[in-house]
N, C-alpha and C positions, 0 to 999 in steps of 0.2 A: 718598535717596528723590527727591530735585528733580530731580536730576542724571537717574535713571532718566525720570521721567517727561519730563523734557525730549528726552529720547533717543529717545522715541513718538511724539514728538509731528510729523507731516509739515512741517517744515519746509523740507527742502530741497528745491533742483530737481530734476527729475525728471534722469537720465542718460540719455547716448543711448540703453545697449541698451533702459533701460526704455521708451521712446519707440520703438524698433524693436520691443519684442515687444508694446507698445497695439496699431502700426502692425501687425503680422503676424495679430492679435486682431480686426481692424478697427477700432479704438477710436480713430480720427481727431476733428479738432475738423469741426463741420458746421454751416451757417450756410444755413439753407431761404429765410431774406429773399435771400441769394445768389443761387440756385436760381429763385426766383421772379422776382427782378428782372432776372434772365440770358435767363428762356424767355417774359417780355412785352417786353422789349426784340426780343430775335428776332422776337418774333410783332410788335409795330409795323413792323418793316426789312421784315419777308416782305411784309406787306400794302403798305406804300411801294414794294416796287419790285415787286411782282407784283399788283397792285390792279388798273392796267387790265387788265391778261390776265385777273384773275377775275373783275373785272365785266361785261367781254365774256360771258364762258362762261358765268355767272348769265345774264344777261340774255336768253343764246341758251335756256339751259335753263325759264328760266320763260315764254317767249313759246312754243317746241314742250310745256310742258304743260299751258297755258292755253289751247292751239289744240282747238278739236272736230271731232275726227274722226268723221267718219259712220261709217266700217268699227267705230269703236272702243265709236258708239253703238248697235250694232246688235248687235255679237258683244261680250257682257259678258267672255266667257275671254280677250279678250286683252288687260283691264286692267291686269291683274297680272305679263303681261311686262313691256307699257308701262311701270309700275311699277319694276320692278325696272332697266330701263333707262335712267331717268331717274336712280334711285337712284345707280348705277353711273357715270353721265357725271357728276354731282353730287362724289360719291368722287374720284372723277380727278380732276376741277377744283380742290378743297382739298388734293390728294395732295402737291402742293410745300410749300405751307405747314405741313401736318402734319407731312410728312416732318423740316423745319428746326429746327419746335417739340421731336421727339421726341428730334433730334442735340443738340441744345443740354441740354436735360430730363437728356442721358445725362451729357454731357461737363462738364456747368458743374460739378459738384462738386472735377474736375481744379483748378479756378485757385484751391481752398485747398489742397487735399490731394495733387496732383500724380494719378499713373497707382496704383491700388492694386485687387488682385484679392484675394479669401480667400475659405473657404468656411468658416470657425471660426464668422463670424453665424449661419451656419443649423444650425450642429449643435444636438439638442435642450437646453434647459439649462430642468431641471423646477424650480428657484429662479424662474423668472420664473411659476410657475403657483401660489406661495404666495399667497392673500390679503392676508397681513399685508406681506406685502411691498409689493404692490400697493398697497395703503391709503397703504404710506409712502413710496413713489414719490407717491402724491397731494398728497397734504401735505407733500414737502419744499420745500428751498429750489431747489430747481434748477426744481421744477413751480410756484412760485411769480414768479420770475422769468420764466419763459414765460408765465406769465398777466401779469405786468406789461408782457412786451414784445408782447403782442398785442393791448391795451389801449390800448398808445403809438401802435402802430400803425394799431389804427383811428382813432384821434385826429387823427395824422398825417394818413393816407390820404383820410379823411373830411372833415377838415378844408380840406385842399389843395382836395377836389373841391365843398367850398361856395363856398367862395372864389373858383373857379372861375365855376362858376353864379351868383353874386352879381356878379359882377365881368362876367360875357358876358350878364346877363337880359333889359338891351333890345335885345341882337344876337337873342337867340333869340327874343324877342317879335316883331320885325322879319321872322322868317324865313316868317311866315304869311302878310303881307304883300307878298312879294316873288315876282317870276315863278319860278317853277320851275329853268329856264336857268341863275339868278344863287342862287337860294334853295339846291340842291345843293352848289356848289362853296364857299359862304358854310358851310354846315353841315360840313361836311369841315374846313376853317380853326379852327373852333371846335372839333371833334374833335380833330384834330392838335395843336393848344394846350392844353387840356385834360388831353389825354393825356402829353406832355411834362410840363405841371404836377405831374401825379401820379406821373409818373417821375422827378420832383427829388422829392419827397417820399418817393418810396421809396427811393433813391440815400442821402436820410439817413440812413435807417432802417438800409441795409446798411451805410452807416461804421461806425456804433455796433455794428452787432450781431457785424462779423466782427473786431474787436477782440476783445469781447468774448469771443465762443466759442472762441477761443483763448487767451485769459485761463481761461477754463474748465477747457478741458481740460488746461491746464496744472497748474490745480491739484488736477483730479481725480487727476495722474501725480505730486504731491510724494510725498516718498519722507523717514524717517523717518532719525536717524542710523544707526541702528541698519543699516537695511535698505541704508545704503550701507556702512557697513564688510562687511557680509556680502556684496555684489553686489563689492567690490572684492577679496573673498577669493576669492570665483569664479572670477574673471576673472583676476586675476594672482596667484592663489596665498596660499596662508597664510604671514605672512612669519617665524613659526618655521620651517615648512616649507621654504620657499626659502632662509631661512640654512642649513639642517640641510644640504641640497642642494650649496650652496657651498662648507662645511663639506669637505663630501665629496670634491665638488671640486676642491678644493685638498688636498685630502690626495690625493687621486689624482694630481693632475701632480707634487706635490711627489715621489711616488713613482719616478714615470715618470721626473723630474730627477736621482734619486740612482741610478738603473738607467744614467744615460747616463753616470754620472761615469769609471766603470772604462777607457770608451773613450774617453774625452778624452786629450789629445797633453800639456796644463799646464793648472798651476789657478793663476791671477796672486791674491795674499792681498795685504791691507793694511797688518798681517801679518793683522792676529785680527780686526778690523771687519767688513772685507770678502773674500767670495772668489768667483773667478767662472771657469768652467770651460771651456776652448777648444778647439775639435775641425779638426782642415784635413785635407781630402782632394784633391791636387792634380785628381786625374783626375776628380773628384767637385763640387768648391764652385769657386765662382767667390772665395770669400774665407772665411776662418775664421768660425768657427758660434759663438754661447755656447749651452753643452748644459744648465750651471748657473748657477747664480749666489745668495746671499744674505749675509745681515748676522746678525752677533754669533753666537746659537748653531746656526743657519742654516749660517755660514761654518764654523763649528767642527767640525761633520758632515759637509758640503763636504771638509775639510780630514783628516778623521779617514777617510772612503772613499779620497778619494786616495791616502794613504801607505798603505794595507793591500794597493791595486793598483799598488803602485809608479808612481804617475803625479807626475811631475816636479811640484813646487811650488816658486813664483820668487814673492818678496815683491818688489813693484812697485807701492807705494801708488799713486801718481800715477793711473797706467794701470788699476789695478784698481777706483779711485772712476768714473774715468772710463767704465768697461765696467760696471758696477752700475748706472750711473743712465742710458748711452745708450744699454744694449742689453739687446732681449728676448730671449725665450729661443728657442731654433729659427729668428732672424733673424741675417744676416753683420751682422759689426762695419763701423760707417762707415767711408770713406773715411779720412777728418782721420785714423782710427788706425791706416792700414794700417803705417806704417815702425814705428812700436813694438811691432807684434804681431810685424812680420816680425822683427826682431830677438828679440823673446822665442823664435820659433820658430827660428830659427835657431840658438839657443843648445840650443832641446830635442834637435835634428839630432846636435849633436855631445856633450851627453850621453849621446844612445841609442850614438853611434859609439864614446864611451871604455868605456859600460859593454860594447858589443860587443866591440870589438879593443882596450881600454886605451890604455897612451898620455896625453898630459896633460892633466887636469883642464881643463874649459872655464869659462870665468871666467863669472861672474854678470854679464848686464847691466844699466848703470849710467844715470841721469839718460837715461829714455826719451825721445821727441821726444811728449810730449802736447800737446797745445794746452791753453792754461791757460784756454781757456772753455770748456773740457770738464771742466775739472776741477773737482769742486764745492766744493773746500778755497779755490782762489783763487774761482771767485764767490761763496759765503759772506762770502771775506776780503771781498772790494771792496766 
């Protein structure tokens, strides 16, 4: 029973795909202190380098709305163009900085989440329209935490901008008393510091909070044991399944291996351990093939198709360890063993010749040229 309920319980990390189909869901981690510190920061840069250009433009637009026109006081209907044209040069005027706040608004989410499109958020999902649901979205831990971190933040925020104030009070008391000329560009100074101040104190804010939200949603994706052995069954298969497959498999070549035996030229045996089955087609291979090959009752079947198709069998322990363990199946034998095969075939040559045209017996050959580090009796020995 522990065991099971330990098995429920989300302990582990979440897995990529499970993290690919959040991502495909829209269910990314999301940080709005982010977002917000991303599109006042812009909006401080816009107005730093585009300030005089709009304070020009203000200044042109309140002095032509301030100006009194006698046409304009005599014919009332064409306040409301005026109006509307003042509106409209106003618009224009802020249209860079709009524009910048809006680009930034769109893209700042990118620099946690990267580039992400879906339309799965908008599909209708009538779970969100339960009550009881709602109530305990209100009251969990997740809406308790955003009320804690909104709380820090005006704390923060507010705090910064006393501090501020308390800290500039007799600059700004000063500013009443000072010429105009000096009193402007003195108040801008105090703005610009201010402003900064409270953008180190928002800067805190987002350290903490975009840790965080990724801690979050990380652990909104843990994944339970259970739900990873089944995600790993998905994905690579159920592994009775995939032995059954193997299984199969291998009965299938092993097939396909004993089909090939009949046309092999010699099958070299150990005598009884090993045996391994050789095919040469001068016109055809660049070097002798192994068609079969196996051990103990393997070799015994090897050995039992052979003799049924009269194909030549030469016990050659050395050479026949040596072809069991450096050669696969449907690949030519190396090099190091070409004079020992050639010699066994050459010997097949002139058995097929005496059982052809008779004549004398061809001697078995003796003490092949194997390399003894092919042979795995001598490196066993050593």
């Amino acid at each position: 029973m522990a065991e099971q309920d330990s098995d429920l319980e989300k302990t582990e990390s979440p897995s990529q795909r499970r993290l690919d189909q959040a991502r495909e869901e829209g269910q990314v981690a999301r940080s709005r202190e982010l977002s917000t510190f991303a599109v006042m920061m812009a909006g401080g840069a816009g107005i730093w380098m585009m300030g005089s250009m709009l304070g020009r433009q203000l200044i042109t637009l309140i002095r032509e709305g301030l100006t009194l026109d006698s046409g304009l006081a005599f014919h009332s209907e064409l306040l409301l163009p005026r109006l509307h044209e003042l509106s409209e040069a106003t618009l224009l005027a802020f249209l860079p900085l709009l524009g910048l706040l809006l680009l930034v608004a769109m893209f700042s989410p990118l620099l946690l989440n990267g580039w992400l499109f879906t339309l799965k958020p908008l599909q209708p999902n009538f779970d969100k329209l339960n009550p009881l649901t709602g109530i305990g979205r209100m009251f969990s831990t997740n809406s308790l935490m955003e009320l804690a971190k909104a709380i820090a933040k005006s704390v923060v925020v507010g705090g910064v901008g006393a501090w501020v104030v308390w800290h500039n009070r007799e600059a700004v008391l000063q500013l009443v008393s000072e010429p105009i000329a000096f009193a402007i560009p003195h108040l801008g100074s105090l703005v610009w510091g201010s402003f900064a101040a409270i953008m180190g104190g928002m800067l805190l804010i987002v350290a903490v909070d975009v840790p965080f939200q990724l801690w979050e949603h990380n652990k909104k994706l843990k994944m339970t044991k259970e739900e990873v052995r089944q995600e790993s069954k998905e994905t690579e298969g159920d592994p009775q399944v995939k032995a059954r497959v193997r299984s199969m498999q291998r009965e299938m070549a092993r097939r396909r291996m004993m089909a090939e035996i009949p046309t092999a030229d010699v099958v070299v045996t150990n005598p009884t351990h090993y045996a391994v089955a050789l095919k040469y087609s001068e016109n055809r291979m660049r070097a002798p093939v192994v068609v079969a090959k196996g051990s103990h009752l393997l070799a015994a079947k090897i050995r039992e198709i052979a003799s049924e198709h009269n194909v030549p069998i030469l016990e050659a322990p050395p050479l026949a360890r040596a072809l069991h363990k450096h050669c696969d199946l449907g690949h030519a034998i190396p090099e190091a063993l070409f004079n020992a095969v050639a010699e066994v075939l050459a010997y097949v040559y002139q058995l097929r010749r005496y059982r052809k045209l008779g004549g004398e017996f061809p001697q078995e050959p003796h003490e092949l040229p194997v390399p003894k580090e092919l042979d795995p009796a001598n490196v066993a020995a050593s």
